[in-house]
PQR file with spaces between the fields and no chain letter, atoms N, CA, C, O and H, PARSE charges and radii, in Angstrom:
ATOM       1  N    UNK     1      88.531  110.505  100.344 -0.4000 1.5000
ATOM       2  CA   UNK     1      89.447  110.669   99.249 -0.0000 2.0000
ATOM       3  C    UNK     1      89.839  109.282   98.772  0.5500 1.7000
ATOM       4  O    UNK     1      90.299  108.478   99.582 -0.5500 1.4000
ATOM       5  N    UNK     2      89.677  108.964   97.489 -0.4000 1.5000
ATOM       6  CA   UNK     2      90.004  108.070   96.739 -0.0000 2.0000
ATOM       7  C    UNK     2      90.859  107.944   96.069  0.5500 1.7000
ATOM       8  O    UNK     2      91.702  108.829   96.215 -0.5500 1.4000
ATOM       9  H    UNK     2      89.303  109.618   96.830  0.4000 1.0000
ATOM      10  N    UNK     3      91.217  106.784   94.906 -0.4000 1.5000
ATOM      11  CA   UNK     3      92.321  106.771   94.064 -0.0000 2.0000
ATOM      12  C    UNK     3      93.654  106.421   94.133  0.5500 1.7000
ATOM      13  O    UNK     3      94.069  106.257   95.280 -0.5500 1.4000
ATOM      14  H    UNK     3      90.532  106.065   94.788  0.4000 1.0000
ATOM      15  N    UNK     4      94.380  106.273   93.310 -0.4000 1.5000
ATOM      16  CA   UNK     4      95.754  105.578   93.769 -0.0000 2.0000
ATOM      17  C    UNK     4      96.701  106.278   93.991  0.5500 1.7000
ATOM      18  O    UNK     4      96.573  107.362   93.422 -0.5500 1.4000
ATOM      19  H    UNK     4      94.044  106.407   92.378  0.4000 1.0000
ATOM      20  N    UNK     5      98.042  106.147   94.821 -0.4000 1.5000
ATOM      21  CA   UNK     5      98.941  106.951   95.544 -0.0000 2.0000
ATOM      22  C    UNK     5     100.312  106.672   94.024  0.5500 1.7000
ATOM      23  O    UNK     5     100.741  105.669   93.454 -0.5500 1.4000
ATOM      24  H    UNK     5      98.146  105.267   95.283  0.4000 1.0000
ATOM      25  N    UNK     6     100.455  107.495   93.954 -0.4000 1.5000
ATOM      26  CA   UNK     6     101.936  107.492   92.849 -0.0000 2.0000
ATOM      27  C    UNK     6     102.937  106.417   93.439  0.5500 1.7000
ATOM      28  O    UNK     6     102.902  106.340   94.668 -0.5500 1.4000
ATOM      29  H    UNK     6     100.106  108.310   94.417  0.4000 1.0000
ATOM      30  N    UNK     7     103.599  105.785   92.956 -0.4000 1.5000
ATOM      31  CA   UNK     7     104.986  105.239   93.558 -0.0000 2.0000
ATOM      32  C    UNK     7     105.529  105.065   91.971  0.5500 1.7000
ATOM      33  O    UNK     7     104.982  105.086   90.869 -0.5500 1.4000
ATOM      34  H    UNK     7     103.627  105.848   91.958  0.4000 1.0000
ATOM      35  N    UNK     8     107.202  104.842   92.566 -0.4000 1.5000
ATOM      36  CA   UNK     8     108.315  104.667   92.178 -0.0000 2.0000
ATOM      37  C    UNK     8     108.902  103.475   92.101  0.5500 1.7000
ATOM      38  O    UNK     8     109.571  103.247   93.109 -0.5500 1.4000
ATOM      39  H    UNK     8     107.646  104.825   93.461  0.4000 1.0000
ATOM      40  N    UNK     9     108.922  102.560   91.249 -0.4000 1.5000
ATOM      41  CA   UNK     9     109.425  101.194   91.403 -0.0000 2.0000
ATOM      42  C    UNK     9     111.183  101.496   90.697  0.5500 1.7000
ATOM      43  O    UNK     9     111.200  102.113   89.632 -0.5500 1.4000
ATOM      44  H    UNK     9     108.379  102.745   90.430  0.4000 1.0000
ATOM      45  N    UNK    10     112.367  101.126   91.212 -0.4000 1.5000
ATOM      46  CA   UNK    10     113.673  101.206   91.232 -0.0000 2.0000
ATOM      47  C    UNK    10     114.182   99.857   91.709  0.5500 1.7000
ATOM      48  O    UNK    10     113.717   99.066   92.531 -0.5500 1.4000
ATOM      49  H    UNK    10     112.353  100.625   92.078  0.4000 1.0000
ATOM      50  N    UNK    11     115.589   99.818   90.734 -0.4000 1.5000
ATOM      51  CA   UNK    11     115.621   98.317   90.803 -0.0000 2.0000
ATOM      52  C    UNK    11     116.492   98.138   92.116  0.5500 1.7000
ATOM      53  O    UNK    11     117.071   99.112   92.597 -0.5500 1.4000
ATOM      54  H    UNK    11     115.966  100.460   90.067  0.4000 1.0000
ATOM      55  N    UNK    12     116.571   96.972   92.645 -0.4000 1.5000
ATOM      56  CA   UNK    12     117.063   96.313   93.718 -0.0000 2.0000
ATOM      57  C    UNK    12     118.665   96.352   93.992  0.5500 1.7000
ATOM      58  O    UNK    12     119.596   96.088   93.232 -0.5500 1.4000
ATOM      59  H    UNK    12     116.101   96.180   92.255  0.4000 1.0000
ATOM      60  N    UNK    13     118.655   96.792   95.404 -0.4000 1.5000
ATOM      61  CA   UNK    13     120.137   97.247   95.103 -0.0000 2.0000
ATOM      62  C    UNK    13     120.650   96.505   95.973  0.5500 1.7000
ATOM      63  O    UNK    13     120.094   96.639   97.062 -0.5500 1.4000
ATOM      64  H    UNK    13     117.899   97.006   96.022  0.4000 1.0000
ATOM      65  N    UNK    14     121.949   95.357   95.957 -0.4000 1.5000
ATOM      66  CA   UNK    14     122.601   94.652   96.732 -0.0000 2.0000
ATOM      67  C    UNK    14     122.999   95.104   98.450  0.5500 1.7000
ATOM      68  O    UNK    14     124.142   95.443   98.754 -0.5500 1.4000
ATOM      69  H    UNK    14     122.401   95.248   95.071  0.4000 1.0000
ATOM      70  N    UNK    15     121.979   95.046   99.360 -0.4000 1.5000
ATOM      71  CA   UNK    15     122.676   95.134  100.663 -0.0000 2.0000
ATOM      72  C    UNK    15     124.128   95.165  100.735  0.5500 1.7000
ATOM      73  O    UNK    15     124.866   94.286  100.291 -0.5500 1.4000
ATOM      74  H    UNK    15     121.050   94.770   99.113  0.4000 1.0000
ATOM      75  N    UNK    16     124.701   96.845  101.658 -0.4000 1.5000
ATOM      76  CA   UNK    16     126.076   96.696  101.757 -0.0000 2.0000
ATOM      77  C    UNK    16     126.614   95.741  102.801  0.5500 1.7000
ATOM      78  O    UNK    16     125.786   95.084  103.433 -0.5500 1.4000
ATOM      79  H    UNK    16     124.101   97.559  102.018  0.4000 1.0000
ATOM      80  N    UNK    17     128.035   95.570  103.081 -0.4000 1.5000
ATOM      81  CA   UNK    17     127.913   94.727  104.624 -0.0000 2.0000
ATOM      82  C    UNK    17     127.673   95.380  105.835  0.5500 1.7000
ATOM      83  O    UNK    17     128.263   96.445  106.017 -0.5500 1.4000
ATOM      84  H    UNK    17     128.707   96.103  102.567  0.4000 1.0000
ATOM      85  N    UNK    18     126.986   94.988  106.626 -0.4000 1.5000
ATOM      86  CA   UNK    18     126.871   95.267  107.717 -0.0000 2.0000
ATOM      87  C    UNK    18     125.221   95.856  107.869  0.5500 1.7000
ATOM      88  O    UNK    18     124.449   95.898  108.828 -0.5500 1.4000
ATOM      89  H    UNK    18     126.507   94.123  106.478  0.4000 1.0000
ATOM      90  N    UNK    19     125.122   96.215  106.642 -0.4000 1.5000
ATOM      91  CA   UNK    19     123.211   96.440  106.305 -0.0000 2.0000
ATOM      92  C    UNK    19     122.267   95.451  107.038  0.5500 1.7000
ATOM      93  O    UNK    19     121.073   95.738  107.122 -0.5500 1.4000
ATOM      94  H    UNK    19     125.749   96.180  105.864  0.4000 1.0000
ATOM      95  N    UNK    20     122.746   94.300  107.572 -0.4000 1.5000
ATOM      96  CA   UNK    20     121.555   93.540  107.414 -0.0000 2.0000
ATOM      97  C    UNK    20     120.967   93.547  108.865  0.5500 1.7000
ATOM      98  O    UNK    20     120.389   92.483  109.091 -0.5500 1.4000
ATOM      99  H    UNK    20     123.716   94.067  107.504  0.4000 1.0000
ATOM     100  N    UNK    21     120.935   94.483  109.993 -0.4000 1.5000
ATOM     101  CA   UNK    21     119.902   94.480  111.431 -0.0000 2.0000
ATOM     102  C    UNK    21     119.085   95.292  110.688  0.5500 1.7000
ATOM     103  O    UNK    21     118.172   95.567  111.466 -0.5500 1.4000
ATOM     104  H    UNK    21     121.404   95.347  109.810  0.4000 1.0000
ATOM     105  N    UNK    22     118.766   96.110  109.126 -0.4000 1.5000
ATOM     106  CA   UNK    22     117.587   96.512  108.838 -0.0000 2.0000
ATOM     107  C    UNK    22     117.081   95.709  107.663  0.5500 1.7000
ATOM     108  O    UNK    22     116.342   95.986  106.717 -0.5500 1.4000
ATOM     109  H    UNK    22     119.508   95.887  108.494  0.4000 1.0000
ATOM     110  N    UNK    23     117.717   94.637  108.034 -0.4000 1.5000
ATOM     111  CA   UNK    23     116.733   93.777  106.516 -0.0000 2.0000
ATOM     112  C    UNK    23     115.023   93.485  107.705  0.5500 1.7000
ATOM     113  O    UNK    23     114.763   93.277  108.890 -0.5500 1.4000
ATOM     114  H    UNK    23     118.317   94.412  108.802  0.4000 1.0000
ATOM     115  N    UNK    24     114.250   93.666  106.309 -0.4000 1.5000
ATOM     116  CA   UNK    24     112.392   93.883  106.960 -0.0000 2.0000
ATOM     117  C    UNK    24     112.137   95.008  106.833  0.5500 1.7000
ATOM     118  O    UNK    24     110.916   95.088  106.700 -0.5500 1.4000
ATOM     119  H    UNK    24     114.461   93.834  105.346  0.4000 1.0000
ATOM     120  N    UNK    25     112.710   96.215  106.784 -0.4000 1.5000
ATOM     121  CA   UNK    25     112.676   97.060  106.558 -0.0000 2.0000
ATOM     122  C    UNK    25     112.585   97.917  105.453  0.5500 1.7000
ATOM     123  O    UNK    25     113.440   97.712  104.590 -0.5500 1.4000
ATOM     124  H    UNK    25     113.702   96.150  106.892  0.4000 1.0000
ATOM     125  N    UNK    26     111.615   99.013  105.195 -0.4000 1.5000
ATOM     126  CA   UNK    26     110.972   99.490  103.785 -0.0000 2.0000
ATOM     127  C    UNK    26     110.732  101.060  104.160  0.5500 1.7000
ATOM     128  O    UNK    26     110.138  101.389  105.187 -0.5500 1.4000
ATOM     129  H    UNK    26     110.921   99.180  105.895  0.4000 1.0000
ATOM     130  N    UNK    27     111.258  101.993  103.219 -0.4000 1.5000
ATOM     131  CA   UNK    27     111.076  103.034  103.291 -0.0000 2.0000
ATOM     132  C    UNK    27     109.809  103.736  102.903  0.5500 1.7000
ATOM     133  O    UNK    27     110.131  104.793  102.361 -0.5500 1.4000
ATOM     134  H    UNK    27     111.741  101.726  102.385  0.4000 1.0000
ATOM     135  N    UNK    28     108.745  103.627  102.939 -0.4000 1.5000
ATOM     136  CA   UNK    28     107.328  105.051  102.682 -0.0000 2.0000
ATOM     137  C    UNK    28     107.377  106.391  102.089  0.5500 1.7000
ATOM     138  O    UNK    28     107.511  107.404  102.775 -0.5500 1.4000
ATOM     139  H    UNK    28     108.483  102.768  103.379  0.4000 1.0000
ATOM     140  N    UNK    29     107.260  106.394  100.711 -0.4000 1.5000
ATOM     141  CA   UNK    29     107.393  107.676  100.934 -0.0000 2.0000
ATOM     142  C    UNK    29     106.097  108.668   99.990  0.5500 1.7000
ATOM     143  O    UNK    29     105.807  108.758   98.797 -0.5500 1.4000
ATOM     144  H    UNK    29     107.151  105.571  100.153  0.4000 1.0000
ATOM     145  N    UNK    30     105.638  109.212  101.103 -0.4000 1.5000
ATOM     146  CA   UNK    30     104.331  110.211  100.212 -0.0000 2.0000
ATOM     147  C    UNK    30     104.197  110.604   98.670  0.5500 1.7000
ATOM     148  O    UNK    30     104.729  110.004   97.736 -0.5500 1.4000
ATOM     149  H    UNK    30     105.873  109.138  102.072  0.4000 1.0000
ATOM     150  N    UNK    31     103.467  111.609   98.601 -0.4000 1.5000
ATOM     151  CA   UNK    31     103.690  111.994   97.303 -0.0000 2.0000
ATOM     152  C    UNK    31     104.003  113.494   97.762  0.5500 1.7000
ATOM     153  O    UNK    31     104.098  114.317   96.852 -0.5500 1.4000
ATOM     154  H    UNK    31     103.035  112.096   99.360  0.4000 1.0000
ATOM     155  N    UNK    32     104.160  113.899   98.964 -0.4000 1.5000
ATOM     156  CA   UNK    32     104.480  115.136   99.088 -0.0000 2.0000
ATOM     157  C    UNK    32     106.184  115.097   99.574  0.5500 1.7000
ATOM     158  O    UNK    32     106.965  116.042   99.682 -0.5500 1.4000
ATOM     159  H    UNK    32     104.083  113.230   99.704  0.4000 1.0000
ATOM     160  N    UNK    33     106.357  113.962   99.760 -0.4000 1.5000
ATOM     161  CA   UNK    33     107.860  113.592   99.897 -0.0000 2.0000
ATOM     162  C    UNK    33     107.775  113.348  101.357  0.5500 1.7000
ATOM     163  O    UNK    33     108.987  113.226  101.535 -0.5500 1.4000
ATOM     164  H    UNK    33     105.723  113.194   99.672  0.4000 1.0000
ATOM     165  N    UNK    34     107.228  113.172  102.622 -0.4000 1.5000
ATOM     166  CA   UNK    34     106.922  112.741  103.633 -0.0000 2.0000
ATOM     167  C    UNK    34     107.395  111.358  103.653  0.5500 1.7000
ATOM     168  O    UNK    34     106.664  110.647  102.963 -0.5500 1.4000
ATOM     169  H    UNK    34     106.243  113.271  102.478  0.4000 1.0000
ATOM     170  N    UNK    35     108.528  110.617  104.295 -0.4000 1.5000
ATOM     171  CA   UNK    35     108.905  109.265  104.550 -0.0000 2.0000
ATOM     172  C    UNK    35     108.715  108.992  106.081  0.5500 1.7000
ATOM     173  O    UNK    35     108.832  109.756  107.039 -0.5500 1.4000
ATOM     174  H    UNK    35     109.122  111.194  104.855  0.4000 1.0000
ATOM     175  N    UNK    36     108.471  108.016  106.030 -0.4000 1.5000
ATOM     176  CA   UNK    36     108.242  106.739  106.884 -0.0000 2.0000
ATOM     177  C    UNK    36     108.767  105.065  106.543  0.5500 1.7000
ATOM     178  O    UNK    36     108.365  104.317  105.652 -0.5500 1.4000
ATOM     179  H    UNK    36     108.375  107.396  105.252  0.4000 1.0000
ATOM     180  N    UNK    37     109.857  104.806  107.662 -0.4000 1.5000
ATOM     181  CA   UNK    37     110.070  103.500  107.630 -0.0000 2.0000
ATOM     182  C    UNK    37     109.187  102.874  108.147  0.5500 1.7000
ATOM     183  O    UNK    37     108.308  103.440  108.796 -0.5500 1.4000
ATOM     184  H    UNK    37     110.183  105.414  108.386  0.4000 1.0000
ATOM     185  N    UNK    38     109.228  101.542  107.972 -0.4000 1.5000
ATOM     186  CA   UNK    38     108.268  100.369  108.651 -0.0000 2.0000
ATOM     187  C    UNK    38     108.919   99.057  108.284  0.5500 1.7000
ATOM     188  O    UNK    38     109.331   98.635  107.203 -0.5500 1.4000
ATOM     189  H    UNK    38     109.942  101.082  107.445  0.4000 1.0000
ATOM     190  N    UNK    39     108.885   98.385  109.838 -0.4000 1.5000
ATOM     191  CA   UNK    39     109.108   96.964  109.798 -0.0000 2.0000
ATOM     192  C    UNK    39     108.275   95.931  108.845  0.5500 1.7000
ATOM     193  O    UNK    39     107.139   96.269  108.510 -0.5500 1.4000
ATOM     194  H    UNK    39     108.550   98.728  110.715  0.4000 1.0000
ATOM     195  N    UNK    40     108.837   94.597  108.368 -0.4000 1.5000
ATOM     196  CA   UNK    40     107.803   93.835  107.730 -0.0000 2.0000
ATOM     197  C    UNK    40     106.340   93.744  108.448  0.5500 1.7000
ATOM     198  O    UNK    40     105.176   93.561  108.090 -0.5500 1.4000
ATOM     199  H    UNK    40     109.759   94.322  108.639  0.4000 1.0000
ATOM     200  N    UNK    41     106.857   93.913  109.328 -0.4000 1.5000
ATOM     201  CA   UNK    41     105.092   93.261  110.521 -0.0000 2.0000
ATOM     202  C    UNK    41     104.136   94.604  110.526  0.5500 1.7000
ATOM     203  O    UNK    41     103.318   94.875  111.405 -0.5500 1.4000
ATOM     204  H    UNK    41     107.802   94.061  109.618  0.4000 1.0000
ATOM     205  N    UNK    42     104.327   95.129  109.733 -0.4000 1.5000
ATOM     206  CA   UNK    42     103.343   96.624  109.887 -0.0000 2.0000
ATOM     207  C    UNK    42     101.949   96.379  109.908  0.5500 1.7000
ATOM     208  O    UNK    42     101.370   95.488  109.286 -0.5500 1.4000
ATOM     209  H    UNK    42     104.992   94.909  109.019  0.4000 1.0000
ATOM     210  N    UNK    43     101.487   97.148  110.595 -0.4000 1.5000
ATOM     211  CA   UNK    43     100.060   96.987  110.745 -0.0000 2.0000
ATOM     212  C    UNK    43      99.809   98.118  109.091  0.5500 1.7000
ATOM     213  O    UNK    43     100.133   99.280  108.842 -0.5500 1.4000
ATOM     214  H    UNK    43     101.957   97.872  111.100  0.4000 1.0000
ATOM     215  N    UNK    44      99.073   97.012  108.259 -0.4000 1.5000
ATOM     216  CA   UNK    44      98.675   98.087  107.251 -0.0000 2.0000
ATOM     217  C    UNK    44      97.869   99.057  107.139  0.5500 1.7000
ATOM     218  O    UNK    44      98.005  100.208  106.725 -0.5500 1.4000
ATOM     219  H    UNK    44      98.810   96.068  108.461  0.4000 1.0000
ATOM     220  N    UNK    45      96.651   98.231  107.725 -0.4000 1.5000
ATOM     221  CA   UNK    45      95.803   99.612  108.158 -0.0000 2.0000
ATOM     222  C    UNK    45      96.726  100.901  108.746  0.5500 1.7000
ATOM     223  O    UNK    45      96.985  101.889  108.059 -0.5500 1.4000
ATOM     224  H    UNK    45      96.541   97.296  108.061  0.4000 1.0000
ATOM     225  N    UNK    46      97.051  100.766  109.755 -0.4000 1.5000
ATOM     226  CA   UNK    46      97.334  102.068  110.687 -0.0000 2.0000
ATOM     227  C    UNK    46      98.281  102.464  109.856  0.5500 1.7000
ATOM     228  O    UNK    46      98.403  103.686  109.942 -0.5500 1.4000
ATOM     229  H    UNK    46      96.840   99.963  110.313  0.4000 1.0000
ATOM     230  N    UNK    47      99.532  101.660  108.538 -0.4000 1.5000
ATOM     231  CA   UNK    47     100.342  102.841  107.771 -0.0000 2.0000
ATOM     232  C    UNK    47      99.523  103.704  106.715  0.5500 1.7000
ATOM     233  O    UNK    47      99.934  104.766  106.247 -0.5500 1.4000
ATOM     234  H    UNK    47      99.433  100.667  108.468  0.4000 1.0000
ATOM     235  N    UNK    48      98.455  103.175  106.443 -0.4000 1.5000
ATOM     236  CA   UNK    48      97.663  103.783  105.728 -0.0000 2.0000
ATOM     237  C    UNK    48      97.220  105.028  106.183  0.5500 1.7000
ATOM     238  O    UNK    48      97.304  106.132  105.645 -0.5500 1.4000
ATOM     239  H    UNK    48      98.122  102.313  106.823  0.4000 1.0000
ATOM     240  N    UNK    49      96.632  104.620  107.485 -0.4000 1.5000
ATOM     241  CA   UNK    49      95.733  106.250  108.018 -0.0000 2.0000
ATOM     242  C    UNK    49      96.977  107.232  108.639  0.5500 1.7000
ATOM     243  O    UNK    49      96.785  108.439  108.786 -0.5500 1.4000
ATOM     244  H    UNK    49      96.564  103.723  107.923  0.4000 1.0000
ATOM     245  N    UNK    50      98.536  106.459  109.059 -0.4000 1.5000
ATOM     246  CA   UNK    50      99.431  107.407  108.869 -0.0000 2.0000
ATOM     247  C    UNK    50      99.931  108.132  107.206  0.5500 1.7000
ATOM     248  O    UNK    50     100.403  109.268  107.180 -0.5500 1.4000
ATOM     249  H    UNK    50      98.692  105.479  108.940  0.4000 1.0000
ATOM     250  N    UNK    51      99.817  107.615  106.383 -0.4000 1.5000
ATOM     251  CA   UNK    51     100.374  107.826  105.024 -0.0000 2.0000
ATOM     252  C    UNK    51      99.121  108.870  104.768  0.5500 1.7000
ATOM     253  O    UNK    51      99.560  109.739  104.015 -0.5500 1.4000
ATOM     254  H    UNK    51      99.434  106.691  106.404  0.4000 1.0000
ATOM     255  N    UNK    52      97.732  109.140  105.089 -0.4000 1.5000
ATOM     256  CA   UNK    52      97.027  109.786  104.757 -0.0000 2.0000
ATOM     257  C    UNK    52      97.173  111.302  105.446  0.5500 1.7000
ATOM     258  O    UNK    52      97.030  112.439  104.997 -0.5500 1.4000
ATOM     259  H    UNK    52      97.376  108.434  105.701  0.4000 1.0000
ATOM     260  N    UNK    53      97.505  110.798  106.669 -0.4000 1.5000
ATOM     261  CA   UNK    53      97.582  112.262  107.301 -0.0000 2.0000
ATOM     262  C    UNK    53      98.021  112.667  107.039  0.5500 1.7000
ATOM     263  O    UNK    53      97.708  113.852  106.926 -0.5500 1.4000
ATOM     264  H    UNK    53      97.621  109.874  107.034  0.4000 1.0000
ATOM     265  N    UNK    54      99.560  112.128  106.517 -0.4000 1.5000
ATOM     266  CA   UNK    54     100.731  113.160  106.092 -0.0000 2.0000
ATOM     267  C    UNK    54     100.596  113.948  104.812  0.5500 1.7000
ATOM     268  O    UNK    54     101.088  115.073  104.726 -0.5500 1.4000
ATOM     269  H    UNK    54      99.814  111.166  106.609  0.4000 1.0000
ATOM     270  N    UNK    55      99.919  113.367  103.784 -0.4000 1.5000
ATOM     271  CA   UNK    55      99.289  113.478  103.308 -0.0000 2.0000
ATOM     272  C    UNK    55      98.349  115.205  102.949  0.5500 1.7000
ATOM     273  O    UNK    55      98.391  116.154  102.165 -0.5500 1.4000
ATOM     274  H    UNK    55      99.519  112.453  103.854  0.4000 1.0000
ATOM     275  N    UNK    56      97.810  114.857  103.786 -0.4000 1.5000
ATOM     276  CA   UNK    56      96.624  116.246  104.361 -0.0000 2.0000
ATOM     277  C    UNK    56      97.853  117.678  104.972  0.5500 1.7000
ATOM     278  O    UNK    56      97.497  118.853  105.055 -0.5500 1.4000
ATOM     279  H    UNK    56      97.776  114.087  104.423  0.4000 1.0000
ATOM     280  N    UNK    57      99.116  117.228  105.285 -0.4000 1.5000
ATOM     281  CA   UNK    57     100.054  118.372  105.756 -0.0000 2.0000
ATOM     282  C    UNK    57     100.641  119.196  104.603  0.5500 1.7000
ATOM     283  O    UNK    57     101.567  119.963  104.866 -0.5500 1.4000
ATOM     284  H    UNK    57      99.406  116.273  105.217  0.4000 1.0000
ATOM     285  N    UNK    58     100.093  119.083  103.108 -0.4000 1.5000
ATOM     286  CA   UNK    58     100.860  119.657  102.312 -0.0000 2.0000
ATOM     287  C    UNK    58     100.851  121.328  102.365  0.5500 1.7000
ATOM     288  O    UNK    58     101.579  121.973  101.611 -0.5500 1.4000
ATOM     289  H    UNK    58      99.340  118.459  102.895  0.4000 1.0000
């Protein structure tokens, strides 16, 4: 399966206080609405073949 995954670009919203032990942090979210966080250091590959499976659960 090919082709590009939909996303949502929304503008940047000021960290509240106390937010910041999840700064690196990025929310995933399918196109079936399936989320997944991930640290900056993500292995991309492996969020990929997770983002696919979930994917395949519709």
């Amino acid at each position: 399966m090919g082709g590009f995954v939909p996303a949502l670009l929304v503008p940047e919203v000021e960290p509240a206080a106390g937010s910041l032990p999840n700064a690196g942090r990025m929310e995933v979210v399918s196109a079936n609405g399936r989320r997944v966080i991930v640290d900056r250091d993500v292995d991309v590959e492996a969020l990929l073949r997770i983002m696919r499976g979930l994917e395949a659960l519709r």
